[in-house]
N, C-alpha and C positions, 0 to 999 in steps of 0.2 A: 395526514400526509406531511411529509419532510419538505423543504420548502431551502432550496440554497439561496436562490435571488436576491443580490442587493447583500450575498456575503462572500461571492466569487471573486477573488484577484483577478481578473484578464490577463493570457499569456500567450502569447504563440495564436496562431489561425482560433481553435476553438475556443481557446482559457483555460485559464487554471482557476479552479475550485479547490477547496479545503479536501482533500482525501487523497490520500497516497495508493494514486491510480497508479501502478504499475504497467506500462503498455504494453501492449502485443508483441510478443517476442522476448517479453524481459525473464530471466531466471531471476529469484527473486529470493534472499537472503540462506543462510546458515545460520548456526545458532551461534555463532563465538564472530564477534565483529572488533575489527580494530578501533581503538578507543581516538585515532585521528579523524575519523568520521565527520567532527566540529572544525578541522583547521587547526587543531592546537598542535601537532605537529609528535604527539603522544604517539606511540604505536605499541601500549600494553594490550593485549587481547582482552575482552569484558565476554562474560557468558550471558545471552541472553535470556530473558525471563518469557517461556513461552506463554504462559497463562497470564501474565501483565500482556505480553500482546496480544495476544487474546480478544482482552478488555479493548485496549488502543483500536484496534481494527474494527473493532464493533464498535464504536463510541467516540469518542476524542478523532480519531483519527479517519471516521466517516468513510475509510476504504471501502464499506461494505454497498455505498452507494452504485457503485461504479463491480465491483467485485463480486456481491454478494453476500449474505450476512458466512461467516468461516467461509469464505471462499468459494460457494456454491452461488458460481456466476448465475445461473438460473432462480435464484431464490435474492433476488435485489428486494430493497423496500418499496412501498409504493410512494412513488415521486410527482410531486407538480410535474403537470404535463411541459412545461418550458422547459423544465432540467433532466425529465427524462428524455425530450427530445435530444439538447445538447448531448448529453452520453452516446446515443447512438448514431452522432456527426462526428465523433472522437475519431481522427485517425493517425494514427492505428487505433482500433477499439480496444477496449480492457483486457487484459490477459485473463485465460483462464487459470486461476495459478493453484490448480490440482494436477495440472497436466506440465511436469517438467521436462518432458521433450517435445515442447511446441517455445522454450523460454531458451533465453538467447544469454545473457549476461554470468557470467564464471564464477565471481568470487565479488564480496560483500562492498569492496570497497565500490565497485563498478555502481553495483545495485543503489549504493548510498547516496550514490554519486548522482543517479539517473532519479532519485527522488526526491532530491533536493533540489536540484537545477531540471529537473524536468527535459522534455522534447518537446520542440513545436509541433502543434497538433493535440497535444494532449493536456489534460489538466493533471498538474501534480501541484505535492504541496510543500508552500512557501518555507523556505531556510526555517523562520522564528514559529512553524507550529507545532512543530515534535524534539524533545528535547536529544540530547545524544542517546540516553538512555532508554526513553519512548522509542528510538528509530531503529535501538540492538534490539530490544525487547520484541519491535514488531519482526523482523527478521529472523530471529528465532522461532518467534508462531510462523512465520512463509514456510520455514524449512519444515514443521509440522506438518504443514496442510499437504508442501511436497513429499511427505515419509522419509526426508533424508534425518529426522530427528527423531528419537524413540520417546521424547514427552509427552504427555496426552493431555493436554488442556482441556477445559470443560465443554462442552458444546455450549454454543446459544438456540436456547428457543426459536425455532422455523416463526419467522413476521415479527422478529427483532423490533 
């Protein structure tokens, strides 16, 4: 069992935990992300590396807590029963983000924007845990899992 407790930041009504919950309602990356994403005030375009997100979202980046392991909301890991409670007090609840007409957010900066500083109510993740480059790379896997990208990244094994 995966076990967050005692490594969650506190945010908003429910917290922020380490994993880049995308909330209810959010559209959720492209694959080509403005390189100002950090604040550095850059605005070369970077192409994302969908199979490095891939990895990030499975891994590092714990999205799949909340997500699902590739995005199959239904196929979450098994959780302490305290953190899987929390998940299911999240409101808005986690997006489905296979499903890109239920997702609300337009273009990457938005989405960047909405993962970094997060909403209250939801747990997302902190500024310092995904590098600029982790956070193109993940957004490039989003737009896979929504078919707007022709990449094919590798599956993960069902009970990640």
């Amino acid at each position: 069992m995966l076990r967050l407790i005692g490594y969650w930041n506190w945010k908003g009504v429910a917290g922020a935990f380490p994993c880049l919950l995308v909330a209810s309602g959010l559209v959720v990356s492209g694959p080509i992300v403005s390189e100002s994403l950090g604040g550095t005030g850059a605005h070369a375009k970077k192409q994302g590396d969908p199979e490095a997100g891939r990895i990030i979202f499975n891994g590092k980046g714990v999205c799949y807590y909340c997500h699902g392991t590739d995005g199959n909301i239904d196929n979450r890991p098994q959780l302490e029963s305290d953190t899987g409670m929390v998940i299911t007090q999240l409101d808005p609840q986690p997006a489905d983000l296979r499903k890109p007409k239920s997702l609300r957010l337009k273009n990457d900066e938005q989405r960047a924007k909405l993962i970094r500083e997060g909403r209250v109510g939801t747990g997302m993740f902190p500024e310092t845990n995904l590098t600029n480059r982790e956070l193109i790379d993940t957004l490039a896997y989003l737009a896979v899992l929504r078919g707007e990208s022709r990449a094919k990244p590798q599956s993960t094994p069902r009970g990640h």
